[in-house]
C-alpha positions as CSV (number, residue, x, y, z in Angstrom):
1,X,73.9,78.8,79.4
2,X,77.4,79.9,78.7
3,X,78.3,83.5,77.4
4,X,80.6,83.5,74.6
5,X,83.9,85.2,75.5
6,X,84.5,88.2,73.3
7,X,88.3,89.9,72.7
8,X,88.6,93.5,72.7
9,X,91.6,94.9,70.7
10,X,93.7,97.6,71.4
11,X,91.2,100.9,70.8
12,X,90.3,104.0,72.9
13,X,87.6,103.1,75.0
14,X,86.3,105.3,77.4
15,X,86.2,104.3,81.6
16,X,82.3,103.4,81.1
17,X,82.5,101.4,78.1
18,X,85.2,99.6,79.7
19,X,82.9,98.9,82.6
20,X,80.2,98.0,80.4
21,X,82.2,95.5,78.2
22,X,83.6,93.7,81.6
23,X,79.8,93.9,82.8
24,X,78.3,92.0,79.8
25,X,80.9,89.0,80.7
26,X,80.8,89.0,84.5
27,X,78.3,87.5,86.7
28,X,77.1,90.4,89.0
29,X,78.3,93.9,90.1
30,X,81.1,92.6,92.6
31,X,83.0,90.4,89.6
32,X,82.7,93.5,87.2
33,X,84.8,95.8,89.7
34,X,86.8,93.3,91.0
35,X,88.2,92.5,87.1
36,X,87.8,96.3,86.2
37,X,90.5,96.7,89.5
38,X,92.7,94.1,88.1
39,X,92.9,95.6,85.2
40,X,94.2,99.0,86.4
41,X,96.2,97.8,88.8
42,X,97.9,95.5,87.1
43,X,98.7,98.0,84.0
44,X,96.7,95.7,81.3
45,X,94.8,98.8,80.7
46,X,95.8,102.2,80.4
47,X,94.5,105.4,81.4
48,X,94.7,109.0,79.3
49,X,94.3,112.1,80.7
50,X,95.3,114.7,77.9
51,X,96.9,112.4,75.9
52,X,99.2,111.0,78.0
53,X,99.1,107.4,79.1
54,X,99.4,106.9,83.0
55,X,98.5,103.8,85.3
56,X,95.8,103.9,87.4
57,X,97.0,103.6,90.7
58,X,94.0,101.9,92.8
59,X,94.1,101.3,96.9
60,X,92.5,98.4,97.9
């Protein structure tokens, strides 16, 4: 059985419920960090820290 896709909009999410929203669409553990990677590193989502936006900088 297929999961339905869902679309997030542009909020404030915290780094867990991002996680846990990539984690309800992705087949196991190793999918959910490998899309959660992506999309740090490739500046789809941003990171806070005090109110200013950053990108995550992620070593592979």
């Amino acid at each position: 059985m297929k999961k339905q896709d869902r679309k997030f909009h542009r909020q404030t999410m915290n780094l867990g419920d991002l996680i846990v929203a990539v984690s309800s669409c992705s087949k196991n553990n190793r999918e959910t960090v490998a899309t959660v990677v992506d999309l740090l590193a490739s500046g789809q989502v941003l990171m806070q820290c005090n109110g200013h936006a950053s990108r995550a900088h992620v070593i592979r």
